[in-house]
N, C-alpha and C positions, 0 to 999 in steps of 0.2 A: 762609494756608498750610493745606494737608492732607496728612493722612495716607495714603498706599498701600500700603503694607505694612509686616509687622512681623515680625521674625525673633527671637527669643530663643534664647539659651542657656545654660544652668547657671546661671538666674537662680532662686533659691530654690525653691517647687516646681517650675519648668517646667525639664526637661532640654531639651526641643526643642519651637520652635514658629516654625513659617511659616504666615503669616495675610495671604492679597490680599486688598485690600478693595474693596468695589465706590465708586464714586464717591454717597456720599451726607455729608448730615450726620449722622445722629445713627444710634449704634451699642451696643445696649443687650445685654448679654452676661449672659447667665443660663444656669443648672444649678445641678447641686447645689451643696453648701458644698462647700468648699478643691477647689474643680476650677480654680483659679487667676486669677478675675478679676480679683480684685484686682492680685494679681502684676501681669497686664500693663499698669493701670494706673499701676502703680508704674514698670515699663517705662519708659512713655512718659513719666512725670515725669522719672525720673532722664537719659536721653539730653537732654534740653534744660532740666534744669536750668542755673539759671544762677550757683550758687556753682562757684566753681575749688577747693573743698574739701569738695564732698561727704565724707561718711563714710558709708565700707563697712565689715561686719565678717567673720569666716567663716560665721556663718548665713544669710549673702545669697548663697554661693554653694549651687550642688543641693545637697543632703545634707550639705554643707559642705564637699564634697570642693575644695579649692582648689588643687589639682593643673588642675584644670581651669577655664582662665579664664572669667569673667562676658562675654559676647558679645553687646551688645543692636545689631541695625542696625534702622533706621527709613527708611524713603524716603518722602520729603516732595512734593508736587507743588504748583501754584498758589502758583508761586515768586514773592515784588517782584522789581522790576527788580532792587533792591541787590542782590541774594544771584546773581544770574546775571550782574553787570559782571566783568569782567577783574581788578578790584581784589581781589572776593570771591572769588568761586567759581566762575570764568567755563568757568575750564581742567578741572572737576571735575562738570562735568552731565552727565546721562545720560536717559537716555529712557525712556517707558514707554508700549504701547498699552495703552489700557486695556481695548478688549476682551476679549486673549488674558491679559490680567493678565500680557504679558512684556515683560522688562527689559532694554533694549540699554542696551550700556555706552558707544555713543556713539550719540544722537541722532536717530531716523530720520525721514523722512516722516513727520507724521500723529502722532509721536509726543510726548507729553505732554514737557514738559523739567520733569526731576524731580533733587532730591539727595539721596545716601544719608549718613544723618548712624548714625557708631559709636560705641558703646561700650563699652569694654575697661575689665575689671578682673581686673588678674594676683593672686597669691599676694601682692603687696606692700600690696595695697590702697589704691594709689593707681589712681582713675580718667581713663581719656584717652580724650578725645573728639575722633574726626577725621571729615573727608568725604574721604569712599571713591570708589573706583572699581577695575573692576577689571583697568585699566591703570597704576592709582596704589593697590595697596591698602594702604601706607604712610599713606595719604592725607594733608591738611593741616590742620592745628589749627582746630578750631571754636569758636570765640572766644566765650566766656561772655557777652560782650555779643551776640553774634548767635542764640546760646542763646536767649537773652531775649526776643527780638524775634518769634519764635517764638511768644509770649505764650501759654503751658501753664499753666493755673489748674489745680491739684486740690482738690475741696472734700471733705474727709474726715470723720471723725467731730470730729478737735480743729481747728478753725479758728477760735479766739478771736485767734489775731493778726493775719490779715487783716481782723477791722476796728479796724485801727490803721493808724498814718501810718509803721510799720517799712519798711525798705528792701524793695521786691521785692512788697509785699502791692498786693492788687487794689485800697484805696484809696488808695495813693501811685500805681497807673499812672492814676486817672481825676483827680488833684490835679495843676492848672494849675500847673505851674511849674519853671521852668527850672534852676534848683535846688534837689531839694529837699530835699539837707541843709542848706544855707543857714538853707530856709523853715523847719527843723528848730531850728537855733540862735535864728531870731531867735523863735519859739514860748518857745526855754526862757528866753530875754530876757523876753519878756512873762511868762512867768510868776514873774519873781524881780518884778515890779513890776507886781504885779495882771495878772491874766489878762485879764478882763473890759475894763479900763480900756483896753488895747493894741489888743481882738481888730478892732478895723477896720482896723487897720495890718498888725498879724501876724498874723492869722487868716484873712486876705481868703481867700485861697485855699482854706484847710482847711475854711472855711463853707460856703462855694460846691459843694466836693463832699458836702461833707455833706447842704448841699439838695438837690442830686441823686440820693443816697443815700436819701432822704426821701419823693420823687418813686417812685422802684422801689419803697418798701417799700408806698407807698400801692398803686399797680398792682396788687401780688401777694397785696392783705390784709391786708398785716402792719399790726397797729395802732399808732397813732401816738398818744400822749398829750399830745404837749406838742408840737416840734418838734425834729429832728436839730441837732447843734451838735457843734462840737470842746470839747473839755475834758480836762483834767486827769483821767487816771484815778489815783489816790491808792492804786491796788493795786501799779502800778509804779512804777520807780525812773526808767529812763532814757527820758527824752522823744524820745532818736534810737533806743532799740531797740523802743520800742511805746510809751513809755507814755503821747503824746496819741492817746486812742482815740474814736471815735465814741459820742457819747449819744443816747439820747430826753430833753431836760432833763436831771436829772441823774444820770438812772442810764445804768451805762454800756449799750450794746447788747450787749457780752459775757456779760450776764445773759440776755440772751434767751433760749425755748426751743429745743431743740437746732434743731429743724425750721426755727423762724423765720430763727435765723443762718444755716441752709445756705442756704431758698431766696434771703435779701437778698444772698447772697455771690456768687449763681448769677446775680443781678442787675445787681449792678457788674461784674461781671463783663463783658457785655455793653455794660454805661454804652460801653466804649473804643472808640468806632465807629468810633474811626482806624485802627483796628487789627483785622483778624483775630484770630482766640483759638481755643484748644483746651481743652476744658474737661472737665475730669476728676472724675465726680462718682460717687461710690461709696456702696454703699447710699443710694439716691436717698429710699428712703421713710422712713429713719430720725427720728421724731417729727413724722412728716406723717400728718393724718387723709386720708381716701380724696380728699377735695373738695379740700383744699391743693395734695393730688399731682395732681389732673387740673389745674388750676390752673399748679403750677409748670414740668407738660409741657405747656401750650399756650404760656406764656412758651418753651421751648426750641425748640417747633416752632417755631414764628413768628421768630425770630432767624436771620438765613440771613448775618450774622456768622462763627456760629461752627461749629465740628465738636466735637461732646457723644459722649464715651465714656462710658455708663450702667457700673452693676452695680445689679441688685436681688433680691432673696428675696419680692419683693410682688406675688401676685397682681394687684393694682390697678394696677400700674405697670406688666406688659404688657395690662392693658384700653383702656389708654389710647394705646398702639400702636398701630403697624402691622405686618402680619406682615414689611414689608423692612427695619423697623429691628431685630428681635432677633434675635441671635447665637446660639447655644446653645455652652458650651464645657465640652467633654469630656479628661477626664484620664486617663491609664494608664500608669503605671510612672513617668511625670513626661514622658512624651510629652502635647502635648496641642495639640487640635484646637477649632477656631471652625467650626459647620456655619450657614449662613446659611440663617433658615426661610423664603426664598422665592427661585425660580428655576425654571431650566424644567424640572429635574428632578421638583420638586415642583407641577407644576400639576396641577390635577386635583384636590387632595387637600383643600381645603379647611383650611390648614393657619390661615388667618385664623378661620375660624369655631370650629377647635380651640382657639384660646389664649383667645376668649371664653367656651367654655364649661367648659375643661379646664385652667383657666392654672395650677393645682396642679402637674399631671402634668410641666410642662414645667422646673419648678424642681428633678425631679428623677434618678435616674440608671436607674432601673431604671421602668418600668407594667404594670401588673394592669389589661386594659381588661377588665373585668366587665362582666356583659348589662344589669344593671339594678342597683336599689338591695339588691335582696335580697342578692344575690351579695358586694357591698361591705361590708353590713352584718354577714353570716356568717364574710366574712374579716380583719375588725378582730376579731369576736371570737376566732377562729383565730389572732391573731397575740396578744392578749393570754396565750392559753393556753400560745404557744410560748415568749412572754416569763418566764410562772410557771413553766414546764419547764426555761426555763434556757439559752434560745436567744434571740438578740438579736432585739429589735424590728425590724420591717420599716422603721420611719425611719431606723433604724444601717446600715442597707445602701443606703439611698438609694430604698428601692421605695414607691411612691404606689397606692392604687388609684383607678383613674379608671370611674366609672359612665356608661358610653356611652349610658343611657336608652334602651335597644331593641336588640333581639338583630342588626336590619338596620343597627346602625353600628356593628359590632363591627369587622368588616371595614377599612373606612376609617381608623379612627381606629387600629387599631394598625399600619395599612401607614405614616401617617403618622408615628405615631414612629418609626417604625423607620428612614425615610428622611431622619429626620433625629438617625440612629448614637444612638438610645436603646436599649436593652435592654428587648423589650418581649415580654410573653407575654397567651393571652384566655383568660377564663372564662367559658363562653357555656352555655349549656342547651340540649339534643337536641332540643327540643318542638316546634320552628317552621323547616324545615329549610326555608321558602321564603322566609323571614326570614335565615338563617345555616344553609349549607348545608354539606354533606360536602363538596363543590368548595370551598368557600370557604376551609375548615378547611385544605385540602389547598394553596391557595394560600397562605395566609400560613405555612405549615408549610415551605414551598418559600423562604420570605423568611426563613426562620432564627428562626422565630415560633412556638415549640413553645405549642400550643394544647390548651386540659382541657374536654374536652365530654363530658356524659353518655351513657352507652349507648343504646341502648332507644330514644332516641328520648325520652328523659323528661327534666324540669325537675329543677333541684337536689332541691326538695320534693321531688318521687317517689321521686328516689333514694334519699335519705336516708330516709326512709318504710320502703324496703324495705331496706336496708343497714344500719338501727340495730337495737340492742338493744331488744326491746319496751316495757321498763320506759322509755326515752328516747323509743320513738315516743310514748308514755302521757302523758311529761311535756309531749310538745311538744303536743299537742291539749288537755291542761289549760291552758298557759299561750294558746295562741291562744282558749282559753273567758275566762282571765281578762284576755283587752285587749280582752272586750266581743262575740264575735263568734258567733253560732247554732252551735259546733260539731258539737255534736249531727247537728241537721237536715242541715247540711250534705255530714256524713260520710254519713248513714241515705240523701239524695237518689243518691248516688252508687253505695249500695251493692245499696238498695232493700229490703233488708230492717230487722226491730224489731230494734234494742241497746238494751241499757240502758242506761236514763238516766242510772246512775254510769260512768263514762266509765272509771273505776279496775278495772269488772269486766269490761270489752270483753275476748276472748280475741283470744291473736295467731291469724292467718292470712295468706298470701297475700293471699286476696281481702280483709280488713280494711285488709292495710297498704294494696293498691292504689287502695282508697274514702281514706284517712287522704289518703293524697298526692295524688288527685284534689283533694281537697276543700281543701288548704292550698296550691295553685296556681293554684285556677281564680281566671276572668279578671274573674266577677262580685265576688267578693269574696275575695281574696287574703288569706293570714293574717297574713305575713311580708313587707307589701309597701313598708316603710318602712327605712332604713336601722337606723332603733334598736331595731325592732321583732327585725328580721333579727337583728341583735347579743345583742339577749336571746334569739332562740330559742338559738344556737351557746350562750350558757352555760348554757343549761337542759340542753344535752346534751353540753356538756363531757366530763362523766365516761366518756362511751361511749367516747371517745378511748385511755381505760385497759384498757379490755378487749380481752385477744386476740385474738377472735375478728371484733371488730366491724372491728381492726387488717387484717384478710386481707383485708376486703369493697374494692369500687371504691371508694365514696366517700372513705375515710380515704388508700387505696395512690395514688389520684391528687393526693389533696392533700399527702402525702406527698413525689412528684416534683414540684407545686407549691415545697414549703418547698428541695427538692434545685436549682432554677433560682434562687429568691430567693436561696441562699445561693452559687452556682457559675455562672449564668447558662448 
């Protein structure tokens, strides 16, 4: 079975959410923190969980307002035959084209036979799960065993009990056997009379998966010391609620690192080849190095079993994408929205080559596409200073700066955020208008893309060059002499006449600052052309920041309406 859509309502952060999905497997859902991925994976758990007593509290509803009921529907497609007989759920299908992503309420031509599975949680906090329609929207009881059937793994931060033989866990669905609370009892039999001494009788089964279990964890890396076995874990009590659990020898697997338990869970998972699965795996990279994670995403490609709902915070983890498997999900007021970063809106844009070179930018809510590294490097220092002034960091708001490496993909890269509902604004330099043009400015200004370009026709250097206070232009040519660099010559080439060789008795001028800022630009040897370098000049000239006068000039009043967008968009 899969998924086609997903509707929420006053489900904890999410006030409202309608999400079509295209027909693929795997859907990996990124932006910034609390823009509610997790929630909808929670979603999808809770609609096909398979306890008849879930518990809900009032903080699962929005705001906790519980005036207003919990409302999760799902529509399922790639139905078994069981769930579309006359017995099940014959009287209760509905249709869906997949092209137009729309839903008839009975059946058309051509059209996918799909069921909408709900769930309701009133002020009582009792939950009830029906299939809908919307000539039945009463609908009828969906049966916790068909819940089940569904076969919905979520692999979270805490899953030390799915590798135990508890009711419901991933290795009771791959353990042969036809009962297996039975195989339960006759386990705690053998263990009142030697474990060991029984386990060919009563263990047959629980072994068997365990060498299976054994088999994945070899596949995926995971190291093997001894060999997989059932055993007695001696940390718990009841042998029917967990506590014969899976070992290496004798220690149990629940010791393992956090990484290694997710990916072998993500494993068995798959073991149930009889079975379709939906698998739910959140923060995917959580104690996985970069080679684990490419690793446990070619194990998820390769598996055309299942349909995999990612979440991640890991650069590496959309490297390892495709730009049709990531989501981006955006939040606002607890409305929120899944923008899919490939279709035909976005062709053109090279939105593939953006996540490989910019996969930061994409984890976050607001971009700063800057020309180069200079630019990035001046405004981490700019933000340090706004944070010692008393103004929240640029991470507290969700803003990244992304360094587009050249004034000519300034353009692109923030049309591309933007088309895919980011909050994006550019930092680009005047100097090279056949690179980043006043047209061009004018275009993404038209896209809702308030853009900060120097006047004149000059680079940030020139600017600031000519917009600081002298004692700050004075600093900034000392510190580009002490990371090594001829300043002297360089400035004197530009200006063409003798200065003194103390750089500290140069007088101000026009024509001095405009040789300063020639010479801390150009293209043979840039002064400032490294991101940390960039960062040290901005706090060498910090202080200029303080001064009034320097406060009136361009450079400070645009960055100024820079921090006015970071903070208001």
């Amino acid at each position: 079975m899969k998924i086609r859509r997903i509707n929420i309502q006053n489900f904890r952060g999410v006030r409202r959410l309608e999400w079509n999905l295209p027909d693929q497997q795997i859907f990996c859902l990124i932006g910034k923190g609390d823009s509610a991925k997790t929630t909808i994976l929670d979603a999808i758990r809770c609609v096909f969980n398979p306890q008849w007593n879930l518990a809900f509290n009032d903080s699962d509803f929005h705001l906790c307002k519980t005036d207003d009921p919990i409302k999760i529907e799902i529509v399922i497609g790639d139905l078994p035959d069981e769930f579309c007989s006359e017995q099940k759920y014959g009287a209760h299908l509905r249709g869906l084209d997949k092209t137009t992503s729309t839903l008839h309420d009975e059946p058309e031509d051509h059209d996918e036979i799909v069921l909408s599975a709900h769930l309701s949680v009133a002020k009582n906090l009792e939950p009830k799960w029906k299939i809908v329609t919307a000539r039945n929207p009463d609908g009828v009881d969906f049966k916790a065993a068909d819940r089940a059937k569904v076969n919905v793994g979520l692999i979270g931060s805490y899953s030390e009990k799915q590798l135990t033989w508890a009711a419901g866990t991933a290795l009771a669905k791959i353990t042969e056997s036809e009962n297996l609370s039975e195989s339960l009892v006759d386990a705690t039999r053998a263990a009142r009379n030697s474990l060991d001494g029984q386990r060919a009788a009563a263990l047959k089964n629980f072994d068997a998966a365990a060498a299976k279990s054994e088999v994945v964890a070899k596949k995926l890396g995971i190291p093997v010391d001894d060999s997989f076995k059932v055993n007695l874990d001696l940390g718990s009590i009841s042998i029917r609620m967990g506590g014969l659990t899976l070992h290496d020898g004798d220690m149990p697997l629940r010791q393992l690192g956090l990484g290694s338990r997710r990916m072998l869970l993500c494993g068995i998972q798959k073991e149930n080849l009889e079975e379709r699965h939906i698998t739910l795996f959140d923060e995917l990279e959580l104690g996985l190095e970069p080679h684990r994670i490419a690793r446990l995403i070619k194990h998820i490609k390769d598996d055309a079993t299942g349909q995999y709902f990612l979440t991640t915070h890991s650069p590496s983890v959309l490297r390892e994408l495709t730009v049709t498997q990531l989501h981006v999900v955006h939040k606002s007021a607890g409305d929120v929205e899944v923008v899919a970063t490939a279709g035909k809106d976005l062709e053109g844009l090279n939105i593939q080559g953006h996540v490989r070179s910019s996969a930061e930018a994409f984890l976050s809510m607001k971009v700063v596409v800057c020309e180069g590294a200079t630019e990035v490097g001046f405004l981490r220092g700019l933000d340090n200073y706004w944070v010692a002034s008393g103004l929240n960091p640029l991470s507290y708001v969700g803003t990244v700066l992304l360094d587009a490496h050249g004034a000519s993909k300034v353009k692109s890269l923030a049309t591309g955020f933007k088309a895919l509902h980011y909050d994006v604004c550019a930092v680009a330099d005047g100097d090279a208008p056949a690179q980043f043009s006043p047209k061009d400015a004018e275009d993404l200004t038209k896209q809702a893309i308030e853009v900060f370009i120097w006047s004149d026709q000059l680079a940030l250097e020139q600017r600031a060059m000519f917009d600081l206070p002298w004692a700050s232009v004075l600093a900034s040519v000392k510190l580009a002499q002490e990371l090594g660099l001829s300043v002297h010559d360089n400035v004197r080439s530009k200006l063409n006449v003798v200065l003194d060789p103390d750089i500290m008795k140069w007088p101000d001028s026009p024509e001095l600052r405009k040789a300063v800022g020639d010479a801390a630009k150009a293209n043979s040897s840039p002064w400032f052309k490294s991101i940390s370098d960039a960062q040290s000049w901005f706090d060498t000239i910090a202080p200029a920041f303080d001064d009034p006068n320097f406060k009136q000039r361009e450079l400070a009043t645009k960055l100024n309406r820079l921090r006015a967008w970071v903070d208001h968009g």
